[in-house]
PLY file of the C-alpha trace (Angstrom):
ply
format ascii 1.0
element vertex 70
property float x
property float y
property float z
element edge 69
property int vertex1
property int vertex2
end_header
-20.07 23.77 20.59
-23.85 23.99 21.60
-25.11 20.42 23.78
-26.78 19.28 20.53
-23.89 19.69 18.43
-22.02 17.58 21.49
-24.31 14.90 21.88
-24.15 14.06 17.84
-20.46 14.06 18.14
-21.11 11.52 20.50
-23.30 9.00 19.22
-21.44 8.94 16.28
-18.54 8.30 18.43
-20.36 5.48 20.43
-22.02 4.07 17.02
-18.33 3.73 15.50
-17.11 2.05 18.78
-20.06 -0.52 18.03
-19.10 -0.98 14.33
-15.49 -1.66 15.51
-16.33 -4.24 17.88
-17.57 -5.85 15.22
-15.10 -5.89 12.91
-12.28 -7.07 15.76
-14.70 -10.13 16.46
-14.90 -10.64 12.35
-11.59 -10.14 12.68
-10.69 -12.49 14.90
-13.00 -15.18 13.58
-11.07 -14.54 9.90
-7.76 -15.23 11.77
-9.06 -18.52 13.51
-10.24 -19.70 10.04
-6.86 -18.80 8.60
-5.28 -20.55 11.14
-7.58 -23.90 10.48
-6.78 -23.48 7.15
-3.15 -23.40 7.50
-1.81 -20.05 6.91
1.33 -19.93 8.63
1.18 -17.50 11.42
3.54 -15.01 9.56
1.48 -14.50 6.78
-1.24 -13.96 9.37
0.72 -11.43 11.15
1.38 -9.85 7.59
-1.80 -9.59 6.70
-3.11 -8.26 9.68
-0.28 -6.22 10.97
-0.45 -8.30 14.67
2.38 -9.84 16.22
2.92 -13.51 16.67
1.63 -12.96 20.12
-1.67 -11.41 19.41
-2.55 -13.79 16.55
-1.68 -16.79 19.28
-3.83 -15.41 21.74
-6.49 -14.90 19.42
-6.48 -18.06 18.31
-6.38 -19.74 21.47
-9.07 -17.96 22.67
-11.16 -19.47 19.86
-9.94 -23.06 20.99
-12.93 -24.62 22.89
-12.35 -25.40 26.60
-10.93 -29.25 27.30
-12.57 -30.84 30.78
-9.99 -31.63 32.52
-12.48 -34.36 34.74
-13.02 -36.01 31.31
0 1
1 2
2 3
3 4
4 5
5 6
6 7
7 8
8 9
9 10
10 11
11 12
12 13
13 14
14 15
15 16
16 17
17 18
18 19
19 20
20 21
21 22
22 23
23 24
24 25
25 26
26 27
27 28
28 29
29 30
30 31
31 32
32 33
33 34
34 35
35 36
36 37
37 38
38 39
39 40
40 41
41 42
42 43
43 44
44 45
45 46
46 47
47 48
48 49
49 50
50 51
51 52
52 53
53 54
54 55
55 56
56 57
57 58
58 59
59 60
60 61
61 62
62 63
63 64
64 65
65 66
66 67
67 68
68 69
């Protein structure tokens, strides 16, 4: 393995990191909207292969922020 060889095998490695952050946050967005639209959270879990626990974090983390000074 010659340094050019190395540093391809890295940016492809860095570009696929970048490609999967954006399918977690597309991911994550789908999940929210699934939610809204009121597919039960096992069928969420199903389809995505999460457990309960992710999907409810995920979900919450998509919940806007209430002021509690309101």
């Amino acid at each position: 393995m010659d340094k050019r060889s190395l540093e391809h095998v890295a940016r492809r490695f860095r570009e696929a990191e970048a490609r999967t952050e954006i399918l977690r946050q597309e991911l994550a967005a789908a999940i929210r909207q699934a939610d809204v639209d009121d597919v039960t959270q096992k069928d969420i879990c199903d389809a995505t292969g999460y457990t309960r626990q992710q999907v409810r974090r995920i979900v919450l983390a998509g919940e806007p922020e209430t002021d509690a000074e309101s």
